[in-house]
N, C-alpha and C positions, 0 to 999 in steps of 0.2 A: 203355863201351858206349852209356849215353845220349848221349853228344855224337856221337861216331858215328852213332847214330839221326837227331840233329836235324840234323844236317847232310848227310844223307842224304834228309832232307824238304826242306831248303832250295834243296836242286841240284834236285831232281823238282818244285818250284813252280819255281824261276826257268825252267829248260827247260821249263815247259810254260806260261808264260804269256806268253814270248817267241816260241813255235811258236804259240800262239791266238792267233784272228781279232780286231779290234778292236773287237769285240764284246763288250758285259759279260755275267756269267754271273751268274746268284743260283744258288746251291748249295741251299738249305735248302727256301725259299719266295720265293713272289713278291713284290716290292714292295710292291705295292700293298695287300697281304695285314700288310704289317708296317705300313706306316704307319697302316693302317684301327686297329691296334690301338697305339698312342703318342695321351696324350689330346692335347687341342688346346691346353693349358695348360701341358703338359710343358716347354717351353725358356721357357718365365716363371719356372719354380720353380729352374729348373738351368740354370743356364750354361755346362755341360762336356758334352759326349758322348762315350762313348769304346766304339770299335767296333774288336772284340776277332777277326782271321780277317778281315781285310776285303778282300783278295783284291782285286778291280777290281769290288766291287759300289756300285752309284751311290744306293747306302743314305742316306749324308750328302747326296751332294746335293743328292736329294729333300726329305730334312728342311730343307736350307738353303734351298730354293727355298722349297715349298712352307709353313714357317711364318714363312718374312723370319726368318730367325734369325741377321742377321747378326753379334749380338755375341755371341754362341757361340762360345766355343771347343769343336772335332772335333779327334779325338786316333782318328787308323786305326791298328791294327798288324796288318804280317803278317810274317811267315817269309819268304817273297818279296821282295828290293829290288826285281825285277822289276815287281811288280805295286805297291808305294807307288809308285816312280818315275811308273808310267805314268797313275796316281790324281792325283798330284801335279799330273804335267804336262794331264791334263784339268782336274783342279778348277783352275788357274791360268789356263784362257781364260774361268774365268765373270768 
């Protein structure tokens, strides 16, 4: 029954972020609302981030832009190959 379920959620993200616009979506909150709250200090102490549902949200990004984090290692996962795939291929023209 649960694999059933999960892969039941797997088909309903891949068709639906193959059907949406190219356009990111935040589900929860806003950006700007999350990064207001990550200190300024946070990728000095951790060099791993790892974003758990991440869907096509431009969450990493922002953290890689905005604190130069580039020896960070980001770790996304989603249920979606749909939506890594098309993550993937965005964060590879920065």
């Amino acid at each position: 029954m649960l694999a059933t379920q999960a892969e039941r959620g797997k088909k309903f993200w891949d068709n639906w972020y193959q059907a949406a616009s190219s356009e990111n979506v935040e589900w929860i909150c806003d950006i700007d609302d999350v990064m207001k709250s990550i200190p300024v200090n946070c990728l000095e102490k951790f060099n791993h981030v790892l974003e758990i549902g991440c869907g096509e949200s431009s969450l990493i990004e922002r953290m890689y832009d905005e604190y130069e984090a580039h020896g960070t290692d980001f770790v996304e996962l989603d249920v979606s190959q749909v939506a890594i795939n098309d993550l993937t291929n965005r964060c590879a023209l920065k």
